[in-house]
C-alpha positions in Angstrom: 10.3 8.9 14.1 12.5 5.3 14.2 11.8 2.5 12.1 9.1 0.9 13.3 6.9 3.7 13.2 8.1 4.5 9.5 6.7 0.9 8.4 3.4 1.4 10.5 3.3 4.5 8.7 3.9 3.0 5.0 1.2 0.2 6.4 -1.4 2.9 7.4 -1.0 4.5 4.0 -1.4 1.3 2.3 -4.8 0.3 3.9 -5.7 3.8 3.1 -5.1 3.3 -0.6 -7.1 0.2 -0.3 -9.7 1.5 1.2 -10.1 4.4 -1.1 -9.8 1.9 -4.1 -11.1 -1.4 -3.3 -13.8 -0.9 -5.9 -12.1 0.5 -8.7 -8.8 -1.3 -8.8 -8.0 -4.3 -10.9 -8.1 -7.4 -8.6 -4.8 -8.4 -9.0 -3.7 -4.8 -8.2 -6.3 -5.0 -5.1 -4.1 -8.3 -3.9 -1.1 -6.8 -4.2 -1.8 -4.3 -1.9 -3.3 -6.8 0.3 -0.3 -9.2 0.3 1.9 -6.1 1.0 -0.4 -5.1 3.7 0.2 -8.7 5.1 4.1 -8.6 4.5 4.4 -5.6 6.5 2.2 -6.8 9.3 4.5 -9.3 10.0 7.4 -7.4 9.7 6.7 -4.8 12.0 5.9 -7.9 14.3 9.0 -9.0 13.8 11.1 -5.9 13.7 13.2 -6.5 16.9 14.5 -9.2 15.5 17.9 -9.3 14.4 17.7 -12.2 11.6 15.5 -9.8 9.6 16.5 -7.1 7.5 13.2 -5.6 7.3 14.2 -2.1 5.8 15.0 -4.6 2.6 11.9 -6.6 2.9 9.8 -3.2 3.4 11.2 -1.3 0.3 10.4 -4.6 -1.9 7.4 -4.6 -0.7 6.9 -1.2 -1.6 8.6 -1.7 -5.4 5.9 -4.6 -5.8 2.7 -2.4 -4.8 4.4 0.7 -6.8 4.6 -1.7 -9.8 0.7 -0.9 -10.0 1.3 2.6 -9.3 0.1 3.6 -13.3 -3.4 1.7 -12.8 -3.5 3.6 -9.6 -2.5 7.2 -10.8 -5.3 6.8 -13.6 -8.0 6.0 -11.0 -7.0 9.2 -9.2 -6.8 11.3 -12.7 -10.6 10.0 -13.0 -11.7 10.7 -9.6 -10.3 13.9 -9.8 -11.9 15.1 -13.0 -15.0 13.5 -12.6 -15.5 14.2 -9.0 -18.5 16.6 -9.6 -20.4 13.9 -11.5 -19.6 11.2 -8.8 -22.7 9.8 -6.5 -21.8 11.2 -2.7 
């Protein structure tokens, strides 16, 4: 797998997470996905590029989203133990 599919992967796994939690994260949380989302969109865009050191810009933009990481870890905890008491 080169590069550019590693960041279309990490992208991918990001809308999935937003997805998932749209609903239940904090809004600011919610944006920060989003904004990373955005940032890797246009890195991957621009990933033939020479001028752009996008394996730095991608792992920042993952240490920003992972900053949220405990609000998101507690939403999962919850899911997971209440998941027989959830509406499907």
């Amino acid at each position: 797998m080169n590069d550019k599919e590693l960041l279309k992967q990490l992208r991918d796994q990001l809308a999935d997470i937003q997805a998932t939690t749209h609903d239940t994260l904090e809004p600011s949380a919610n944006r920060k996905i989003e904004e990373a989302i955005e940032d890797l969109d246009l890195i991957i865009e621009n990933s033939s590029s020479e001028e752009v050191n996008y394996k730095t810009k991608a792992l920042e933009i993952l240490d920003r989203v992972l900053s949220y990481l405990p609000s998101i870890m507690r939403l999962i905890k919850f899911i997971s133990e209440n998941s027989d008491n959830l509406p499907m």
